[in-house]
Every structure is written in structure tokens, then in C-alpha cells.
C-alpha positions in Angstrom: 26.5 -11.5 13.3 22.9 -11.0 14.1 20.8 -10.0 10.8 17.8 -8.0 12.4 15.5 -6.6 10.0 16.8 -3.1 10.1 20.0 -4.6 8.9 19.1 -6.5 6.2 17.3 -3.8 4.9 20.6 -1.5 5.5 22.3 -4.3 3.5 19.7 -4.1 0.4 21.6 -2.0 -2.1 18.4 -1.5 -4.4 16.7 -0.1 -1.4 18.6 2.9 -0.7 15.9 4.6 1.5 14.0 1.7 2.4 14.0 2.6 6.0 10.8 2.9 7.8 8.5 6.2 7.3 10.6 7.6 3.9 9.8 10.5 2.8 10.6 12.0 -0.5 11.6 15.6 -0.8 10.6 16.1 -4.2 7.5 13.5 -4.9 7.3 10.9 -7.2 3.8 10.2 -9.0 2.1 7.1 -8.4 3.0 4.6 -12.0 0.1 4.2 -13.5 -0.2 0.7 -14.0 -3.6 -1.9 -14.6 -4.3 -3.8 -11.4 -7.5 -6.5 -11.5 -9.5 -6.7 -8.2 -9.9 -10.0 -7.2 -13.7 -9.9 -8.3 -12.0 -9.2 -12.0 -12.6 -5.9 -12.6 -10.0 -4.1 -14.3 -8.8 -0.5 -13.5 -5.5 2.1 -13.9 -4.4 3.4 -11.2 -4.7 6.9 -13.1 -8.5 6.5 -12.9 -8.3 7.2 -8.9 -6.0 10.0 -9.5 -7.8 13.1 -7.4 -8.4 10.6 -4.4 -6.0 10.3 -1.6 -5.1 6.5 -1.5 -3.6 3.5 0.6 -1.6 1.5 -1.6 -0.5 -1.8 1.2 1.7 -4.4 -0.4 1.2 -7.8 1.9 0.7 -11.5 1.8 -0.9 -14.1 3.1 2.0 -15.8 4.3 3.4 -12.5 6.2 2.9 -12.4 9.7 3.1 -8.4 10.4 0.5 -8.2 7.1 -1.9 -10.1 8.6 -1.7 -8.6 11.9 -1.6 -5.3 10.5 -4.6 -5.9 8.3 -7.3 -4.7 10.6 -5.2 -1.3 11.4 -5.7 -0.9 7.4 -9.1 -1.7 7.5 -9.9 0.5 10.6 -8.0 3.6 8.7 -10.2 2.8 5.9 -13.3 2.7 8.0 -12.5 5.9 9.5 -11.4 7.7 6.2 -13.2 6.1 3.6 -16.1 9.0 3.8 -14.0 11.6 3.0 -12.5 10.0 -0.2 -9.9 7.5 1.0 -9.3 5.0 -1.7 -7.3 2.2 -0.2 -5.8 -0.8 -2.1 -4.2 -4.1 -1.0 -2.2 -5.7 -3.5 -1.2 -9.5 -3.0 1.8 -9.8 -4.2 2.5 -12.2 -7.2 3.3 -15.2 -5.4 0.4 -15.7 -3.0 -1.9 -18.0 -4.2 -5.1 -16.4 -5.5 -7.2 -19.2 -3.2 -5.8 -17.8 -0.3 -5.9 -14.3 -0.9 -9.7 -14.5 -2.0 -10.5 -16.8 1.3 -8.5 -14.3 3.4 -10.4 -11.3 2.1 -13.3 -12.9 2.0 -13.2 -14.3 6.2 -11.8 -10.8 7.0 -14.9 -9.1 5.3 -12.0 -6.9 4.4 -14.2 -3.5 2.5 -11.8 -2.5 0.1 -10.5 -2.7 -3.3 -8.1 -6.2 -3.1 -5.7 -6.2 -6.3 -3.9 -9.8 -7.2 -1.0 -8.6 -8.9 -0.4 -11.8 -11.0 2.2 -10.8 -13.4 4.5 -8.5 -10.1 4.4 -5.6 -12.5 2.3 -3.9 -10.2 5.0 -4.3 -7.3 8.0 -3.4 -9.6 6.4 -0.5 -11.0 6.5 0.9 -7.6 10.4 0.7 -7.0 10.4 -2.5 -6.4 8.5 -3.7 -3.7 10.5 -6.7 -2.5 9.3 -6.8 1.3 5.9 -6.9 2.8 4.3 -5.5 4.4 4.8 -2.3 2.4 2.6 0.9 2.6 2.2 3.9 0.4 0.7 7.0 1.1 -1.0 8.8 -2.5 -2.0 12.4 -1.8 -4.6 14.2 -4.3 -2.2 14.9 -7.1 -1.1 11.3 -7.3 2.1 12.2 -5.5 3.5 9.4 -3.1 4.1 11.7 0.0 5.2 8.6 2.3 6.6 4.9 2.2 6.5 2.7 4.9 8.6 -0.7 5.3 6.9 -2.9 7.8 3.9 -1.8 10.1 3.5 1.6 9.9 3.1 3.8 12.9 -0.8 4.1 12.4 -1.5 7.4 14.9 0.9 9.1 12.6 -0.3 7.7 9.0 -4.1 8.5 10.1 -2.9 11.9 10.9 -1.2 12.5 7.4 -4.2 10.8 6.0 -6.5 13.7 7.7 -4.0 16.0 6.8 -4.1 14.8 3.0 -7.9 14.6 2.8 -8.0 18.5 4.3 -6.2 19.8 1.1 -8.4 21.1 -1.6 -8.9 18.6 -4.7 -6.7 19.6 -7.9 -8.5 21.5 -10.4 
């Protein structure tokens, strides 16, 4: 048997719609957990609540994270103007050495969370594959999940879409 990546997620039974581009027909909020950038500042993730928001799980050592990393920061980039908040969250067992140096190198212009503890990661379902991408609207709803690199023409155009809707009273 061949295991391809679309069956081994197929064959995670905690991941029952971990396939590609899942969307939810009734939303589930964002968890609002703490998260520490990796400049040490500490936040909630309830304090960006009224911001659309890229939440991207990746590491280091992941090859489709780091060659989807300047798709993320070119969303940002393109985005960021009209409220965007995006976040990348190294998970808990990158090294924080490498994470800093890879941020740092990549001049990467958004919020970088070490999530040292993986509470931030299991909060959200879990998150046991990278690279894994969440899509926040306004309301703190998680309108989309994607498993692997995301189709980015698409994900830019629910970001416009998302960004277009008035802000919650």
C-alpha cells in the first residue's frame, strides 16, 4: 500500500474533516487562548477579536511551511492595510533558535507566536500537521481550515471577501 498524504489524513480518526479547504456549516469561534510573540509580548487571542485574521500553524522543519511562507507573507502584504491580522505559530517542538533566525532572515512582518506549552495548537482541534491554516472572520468565527498549502487565489479572495463585511457592533 502506498500511504499518500490524502490517505493518511483519511486514516486520522481525530481528524474527521481534516481534508483540504473545510468548511464549517455552523462556525466555530476562535479559543481564546494566550500566545507570546517571539519578541515576548503577551496577548489573547480575544484582544484581536473584530479583525479578520490568518492563524498558519508551520515549522521550521516543514518543507511545504517554508515554501509556503512567502504566499503568507504576500497575503499579508496585500491585506494587511485593510485590517488583516495574521499569525504564525511555531509549533511546540521547533526550537525557538530557529524559529527566531528563520523570522528574522525572512524579514517575515507579522506577529510570530512560539507556542511553547502546544496549548495553542490543541486548543484549536488539535493541530497535529503542518502546515495548517485558519481563516478568522470579524466575529472571531473560523470560516475556513486548510491542511497543507492552501489554494492562495482562493484564500486571498475570501480574505477580500471577509475584510468587505462591516465590523461587529
Amino acid at each position: 500500500m502506498v500511504l499518500t498524504r490524502r490517505s493518511l489524513l483519511l486514516s486520522i480518526p481525530v481528524l474527521p474533516a481534516a481534508l483540504s479547504g473545510c468548511e464549517w456549516e455552523s462556525r466555530p469561534k476562535v479559543p481564546d487562548v494566550p500566545f507570546v510573540q517571539i519578541d515576548g509580548s503577551k496577548h489573547r487571542l480575544a484582544d484581536l477579536t473584530g479583525r479578520v485574521m490568518v492563524i498558519n500553524f508551520w515549522a521550521t522543519s516543514c518543507s511545504t511551511c517554508v515554501r509556503e511562507m512567502p504566499h503568507i507573507v504576500a497575503t499579508h502584504r496585500q491585506f494587511q492595510a485593510q485590517g488583516l491580522e495574521t499569525l504564525a505559530v511555531a509549533m511546540q517542538y521547533d526550537p525557538p533558535a530557529y524559529v527566531m533566525s528563520f523570522a528574522r532572515s525572512r524579514e517575515l512582518p507579522f506577529r510570530v507566536i512560539m507556542d511553547h506549552t502546544g496549548e495553542f495548537a490543541r486548543s484549536f482541534g488539535p493541530v497535529q500537521l503542518t502546515p495548517t491554516t485558519f481563516v478568522v472572520n470579524r466575529r472571531g468565527e473560523i470560516v475556513k481550515r486548510y491542511i497543507g498549502e492552501p489554494d492562495f487565489d482562493a484564500m486571498n479572495k475570501l480574505i477580500a471577501k471577509l475584510l468587505a463585511e462591516p465590523k461587529p457592533a
